[in-house]
Structures are given as C-alpha cells and as structure tokens.
ZAMARGU-4260 file (C-alpha; in steps of 0.2 Angstrom, whole numbers, plus 5000, padded with zeros to 4 digits):
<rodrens>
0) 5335/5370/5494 | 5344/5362/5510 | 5328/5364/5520 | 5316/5356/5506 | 5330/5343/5503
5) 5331/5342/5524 | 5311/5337/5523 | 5314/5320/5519 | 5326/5310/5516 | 5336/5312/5501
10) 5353/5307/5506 | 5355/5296/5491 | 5350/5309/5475 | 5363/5320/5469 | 5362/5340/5473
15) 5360/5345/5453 | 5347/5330/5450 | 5335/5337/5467 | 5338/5355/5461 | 5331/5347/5444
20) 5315/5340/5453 | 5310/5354/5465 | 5312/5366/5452 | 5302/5357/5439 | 5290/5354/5455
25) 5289/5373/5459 | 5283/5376/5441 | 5270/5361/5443 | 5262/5368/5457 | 5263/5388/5450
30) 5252/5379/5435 | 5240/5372/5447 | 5237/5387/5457 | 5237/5400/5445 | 5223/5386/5435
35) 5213/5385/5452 | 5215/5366/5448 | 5206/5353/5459 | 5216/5338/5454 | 5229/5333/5440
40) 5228/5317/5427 | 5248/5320/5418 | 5257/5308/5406 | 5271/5311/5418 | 5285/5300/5406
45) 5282/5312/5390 | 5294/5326/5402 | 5308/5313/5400 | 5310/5314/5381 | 5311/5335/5381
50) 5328/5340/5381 | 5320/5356/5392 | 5315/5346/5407 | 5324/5326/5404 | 5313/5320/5422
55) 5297/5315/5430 | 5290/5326/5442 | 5285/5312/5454 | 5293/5325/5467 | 5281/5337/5461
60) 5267/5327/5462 | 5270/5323/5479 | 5270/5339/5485 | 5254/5342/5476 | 5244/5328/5484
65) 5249/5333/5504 | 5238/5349/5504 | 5224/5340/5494 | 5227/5340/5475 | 5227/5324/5470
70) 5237/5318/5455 | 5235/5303/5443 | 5249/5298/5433 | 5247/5292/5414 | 5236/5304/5411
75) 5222/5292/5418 | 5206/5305/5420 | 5197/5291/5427 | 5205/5285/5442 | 5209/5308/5447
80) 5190/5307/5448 | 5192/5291/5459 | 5204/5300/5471 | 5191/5317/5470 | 5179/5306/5479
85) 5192/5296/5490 | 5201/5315/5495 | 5181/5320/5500 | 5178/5304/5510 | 5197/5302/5521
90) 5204/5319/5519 | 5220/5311/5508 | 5222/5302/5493 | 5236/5294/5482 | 5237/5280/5467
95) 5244/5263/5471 | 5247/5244/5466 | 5253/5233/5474 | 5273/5229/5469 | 5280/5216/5480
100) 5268/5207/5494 | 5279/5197/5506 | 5266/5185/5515 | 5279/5175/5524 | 5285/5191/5534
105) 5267/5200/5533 | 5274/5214/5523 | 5270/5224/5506 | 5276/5236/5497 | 5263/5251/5488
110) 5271/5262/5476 | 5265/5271/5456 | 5280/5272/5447 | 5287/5283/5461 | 5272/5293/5463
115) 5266/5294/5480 | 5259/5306/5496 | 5270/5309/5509 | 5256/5315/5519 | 5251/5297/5520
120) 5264/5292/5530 | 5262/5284/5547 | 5282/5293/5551 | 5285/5307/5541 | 5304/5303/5545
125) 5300/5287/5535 | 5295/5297/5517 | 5313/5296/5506 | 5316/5302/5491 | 5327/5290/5480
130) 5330/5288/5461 | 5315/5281/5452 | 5319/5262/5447 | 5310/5261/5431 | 5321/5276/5423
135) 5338/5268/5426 | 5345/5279/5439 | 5345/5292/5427 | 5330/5301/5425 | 5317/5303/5438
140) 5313/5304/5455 | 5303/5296/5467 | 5295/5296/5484 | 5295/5280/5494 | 5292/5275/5512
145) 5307/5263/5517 | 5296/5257/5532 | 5285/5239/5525 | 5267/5241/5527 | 5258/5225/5536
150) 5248/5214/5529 | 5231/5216/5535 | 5225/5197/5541
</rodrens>
C-alpha cells in the first residue's frame, strides 16, 4: 500500500479512505481485464450511495487510463468512443473541461470531477491525489495535477 500511496502524492487523504480507493480500484481493473475491455463509460457517482462501496473510483479510473484504457465518467458512451480515436491518434487520452481559466496569469486549470490520467503529466511528481471537492471531503477521490497549465496565446 505504502508504495502505490508513495506514487503520487497523497499526503493529504487519510490511510483508511486510500485503502478504500485502491481497493475498489484493484477490483475495477480485475473487471476490465477479466472482460478484455477496450474502454469504460461508468455512472461513477451511483457507487456513492451503496453502503458496500460509499466512493468514486476516480483513483481507479486513473489507473486505468495510463496503460491505455480510456474511461468516461457519467456513463457518457459517446465521448469513450471520442477518447478510442483520440487514444489511437496521440497514444493517451483523458476527459476534460475547463474549471477555472486565469487569463491575467496565463493559467488554467482541467479536471472531470476528479477524473484524470496521470500519464498526461508533464512531472509525474506533480500528479496528487486529494479529496474530491464535489463530494464534501467525505466521499471520493481524485487525481489532480497542482502545477497550472499555460495558456496557450
């Protein structure tokens, strides 16, 4: 556990709450492989209300999207065929808006609900692993970069 927690950063989530996500991770990616599945569109928030599981699994989806499964959350089967062909064209993909842009300091910040690819870091020393801000710091977590990506002018 130390050396998955050790990857990234993830100073600032509890021990029992990371035990939590890389388990519920672990059986994400068993489900995948034993399916032979190319990509994954999940209603990630539907996990929150069973009392079995009480989380997202943006960890889990993170881990999927480095080796090359891409993951839509929200169950949105459009936008997983979307980052299919994106996957085949640049090698990695992930789903992103826009949440803050900062054009007085030429910054922005790109984040899904938490949901990310760690593999598209340009530090891998950057990627964190933080409470997920829509869940009230009780359910969730997510997988951010802390470094601000530049606006590109």
């Amino acid at each position: 556990m130390e050396q998955e927690q050790g990857r990234y950063r993830a100073a600032a989530v509890k021990p029992e709450m990371f035990r939590r996500a890389a388990r519920l991770a672990l059986a994400l990616e068993q489900v995948v492989h034993g399916c032979k599945v190319d990509a994954l569109a999940t209603f990630d928030q539907i996990w929150l209300t069973d009392p079995r599981v009480g989380i997202i699994f943006n960890y889990g989806t993170g881990r999927l999207c480095s080796p090359g499964v891409p993951v839509a959350p929200e169950a949105d089967v459009t936008t997983v065929v979307a980052l299919l062909i994106l996957q085949e064209l640049a090698g990695q993909s992930t789903l992103v808006e826009n949440d803050v842009m900062d054009f007085y300091h030429s910054t922005m910040i790109l984040s899904h609900d938490g949901h990310g690819n760690p593999a598209l870091a340009a530090n891998p020393s950057d990627v964190a692993i933080k409470h997920s801000i829509y869940y009230g710091r009780v359910h969730g977590l997510a997988r951010a970069s802390n470094s601000p990506t530049p606006l590109a002018r």
